[in-house]
C-alpha atoms as one frame of an Amber mdcrd trajectory, in Angstrom:
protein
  -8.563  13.007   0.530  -7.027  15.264   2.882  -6.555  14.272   6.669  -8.317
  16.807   8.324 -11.312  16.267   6.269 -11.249  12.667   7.393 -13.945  11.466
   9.197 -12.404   9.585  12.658 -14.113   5.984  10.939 -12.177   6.627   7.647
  -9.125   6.717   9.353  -9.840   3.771  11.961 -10.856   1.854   8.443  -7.550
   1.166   6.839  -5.718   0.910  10.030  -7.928  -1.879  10.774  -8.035  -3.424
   7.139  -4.211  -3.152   6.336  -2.409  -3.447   9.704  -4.507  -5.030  12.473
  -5.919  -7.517  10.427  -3.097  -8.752   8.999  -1.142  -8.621  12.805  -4.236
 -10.639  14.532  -4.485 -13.342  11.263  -0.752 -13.896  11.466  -0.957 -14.447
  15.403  -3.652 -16.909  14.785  -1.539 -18.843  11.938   1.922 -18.479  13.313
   2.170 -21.394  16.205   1.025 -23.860  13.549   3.052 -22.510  10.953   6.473
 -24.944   9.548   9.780 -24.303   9.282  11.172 -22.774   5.677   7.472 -21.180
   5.322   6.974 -18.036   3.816   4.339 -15.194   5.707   3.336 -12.429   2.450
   1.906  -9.313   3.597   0.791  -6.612   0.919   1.743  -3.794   2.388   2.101
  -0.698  -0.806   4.496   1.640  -2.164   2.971   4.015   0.087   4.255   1.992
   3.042   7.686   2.968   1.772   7.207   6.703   0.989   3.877   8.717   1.678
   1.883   9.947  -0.892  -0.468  12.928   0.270  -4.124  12.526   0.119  -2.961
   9.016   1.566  -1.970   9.611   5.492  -4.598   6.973   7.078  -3.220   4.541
   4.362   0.323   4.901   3.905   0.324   4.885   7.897  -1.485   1.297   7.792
   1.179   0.218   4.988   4.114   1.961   7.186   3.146  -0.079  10.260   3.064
  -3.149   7.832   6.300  -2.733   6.455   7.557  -2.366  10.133   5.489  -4.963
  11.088   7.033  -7.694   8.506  10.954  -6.616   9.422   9.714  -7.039  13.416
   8.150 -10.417  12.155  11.187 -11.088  10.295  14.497 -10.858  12.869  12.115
 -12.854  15.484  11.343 -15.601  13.032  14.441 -16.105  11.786  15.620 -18.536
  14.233  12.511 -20.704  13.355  13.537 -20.717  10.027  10.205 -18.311   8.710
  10.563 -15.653   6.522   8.413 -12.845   6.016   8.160 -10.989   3.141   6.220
  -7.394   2.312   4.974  -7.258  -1.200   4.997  -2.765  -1.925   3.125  -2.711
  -5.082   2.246   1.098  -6.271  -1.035   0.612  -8.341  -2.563  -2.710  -9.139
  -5.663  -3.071 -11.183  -8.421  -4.211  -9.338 -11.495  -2.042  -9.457 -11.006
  -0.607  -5.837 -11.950   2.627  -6.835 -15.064   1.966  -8.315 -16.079  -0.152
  -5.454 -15.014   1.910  -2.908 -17.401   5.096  -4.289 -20.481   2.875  -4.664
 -20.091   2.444  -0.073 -20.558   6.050   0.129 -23.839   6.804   1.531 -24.297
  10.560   0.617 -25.319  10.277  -3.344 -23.630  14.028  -3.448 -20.323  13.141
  -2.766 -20.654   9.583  -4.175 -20.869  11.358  -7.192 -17.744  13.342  -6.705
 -16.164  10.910  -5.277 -17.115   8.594  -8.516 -15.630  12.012 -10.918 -12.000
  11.672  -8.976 -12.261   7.896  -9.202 -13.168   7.798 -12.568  -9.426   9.926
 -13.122  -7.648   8.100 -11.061  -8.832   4.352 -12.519  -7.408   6.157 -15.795
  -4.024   6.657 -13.833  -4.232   2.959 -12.791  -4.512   1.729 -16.421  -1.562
   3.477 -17.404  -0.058   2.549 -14.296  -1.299  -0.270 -12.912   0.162  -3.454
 -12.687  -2.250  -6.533 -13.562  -2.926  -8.927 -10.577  -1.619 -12.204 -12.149
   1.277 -10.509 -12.606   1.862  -9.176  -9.128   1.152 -12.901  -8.339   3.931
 -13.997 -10.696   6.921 -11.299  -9.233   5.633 -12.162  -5.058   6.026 -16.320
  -6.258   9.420 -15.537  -7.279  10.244 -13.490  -4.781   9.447 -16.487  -2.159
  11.751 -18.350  -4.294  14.592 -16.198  -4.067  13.826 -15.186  -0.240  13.349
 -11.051  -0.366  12.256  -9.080   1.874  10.631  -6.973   0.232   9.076  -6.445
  -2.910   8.980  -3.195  -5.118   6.440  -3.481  -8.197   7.606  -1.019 -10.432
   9.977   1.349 -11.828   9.536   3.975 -11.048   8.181   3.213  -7.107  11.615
   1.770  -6.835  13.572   5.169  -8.178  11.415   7.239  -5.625  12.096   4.423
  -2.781  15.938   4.791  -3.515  15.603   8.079  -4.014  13.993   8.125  -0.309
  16.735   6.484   0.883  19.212   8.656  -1.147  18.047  12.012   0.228  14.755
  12.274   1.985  14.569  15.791   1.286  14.687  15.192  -2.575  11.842  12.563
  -2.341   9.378  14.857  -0.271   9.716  17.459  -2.984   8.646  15.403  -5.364
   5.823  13.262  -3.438   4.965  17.258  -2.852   4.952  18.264  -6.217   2.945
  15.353  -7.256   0.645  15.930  -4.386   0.122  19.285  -5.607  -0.629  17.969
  -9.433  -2.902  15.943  -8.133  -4.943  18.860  -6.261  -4.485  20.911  -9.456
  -5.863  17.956 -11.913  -9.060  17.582  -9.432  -7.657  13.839  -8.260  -8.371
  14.842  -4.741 -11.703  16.059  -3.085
């Protein structure tokens, strides 16, 4: 949804979730961790270029992303390399599960609406778990940095790169789609 209708726990939620998490579980594992192993953290497309209606998010995945590279030039003397796996969609059932914590049955049930058009967009979209299991094994084999899941994610990620300005307008323009097609509350 949009930012400023963010309640101050929705936003502390993913921030938690995606980033701290991850940055406390990998200071817990990392002084028993060997040589040549491999840290994984799923960061998300959006950690590469933000999507709107995704700010608390795409800032957890952001601060991932940066997190991993940090991770990455300090570890490489110890022979550790870190990896951030940027999926866009992945089919999971998130969506569903996430309206069924809302308290408030009103806006579980438009909530639940949006959700319902949006698990359509991850069908179409989505990529299947055991897949996204298959591309991050390989990926550990060949020793990237970072992983990019699909087609186009990677176009808009080098187009990002490419010209920033070009890649807003169209993260705007599918922003605005969304707001048009009811995806967002």
């Amino acid at each position: 949804g949009r930012f400023e209708a963010l309640s101050l726990e929705s936003i502390a939620r993913p921030l938690d979730v995606n980033l701290v998490a991850a940055v406390r579980l990998t200071r817990l594992v990392l002084p028993k961790m060997p040589r040549g192993a491999c840290i994984v953290n799923i960061a998300s497309a959006s950690g590469l270029m933000a999507p709107g209606g995704l700010a608390a998010y795409a800032a957890s995945k952001f601060g991932l992303v940066g997190f991993s590279e940090a991770l990455r030039v300090e570890l490489a003397d110890r022979d550790i390399s870190v990896m951030a796996v940027c999926p866009a969609f992945v089919r999971t059932g998130i969506l569903a599960k996430s309206a069924d914590q809302l308290g408030d049955k009103e806006r579980q049930r438009a909530v639940s609406a949006a959700g319902a058009r949006r698990a359509e967009m991850l069908e179409t979209w989505g990529i299947e778990v055991d897949a996204l299991a298959r591309q991050i094994a390989t990926g550990i084999e060949r020793g990237d940095r970072v992983i990019v899941t699909s087609l186009w994610a990677k176009t808009l990620v080098l187009l990002r790169r490419v010209s920033p300005r070009a890649a807003e307008w169209v993260m705007r323009a599918g922003w605005l789609r969304m707001v048009k097609k009811g995806l967002v509350e």
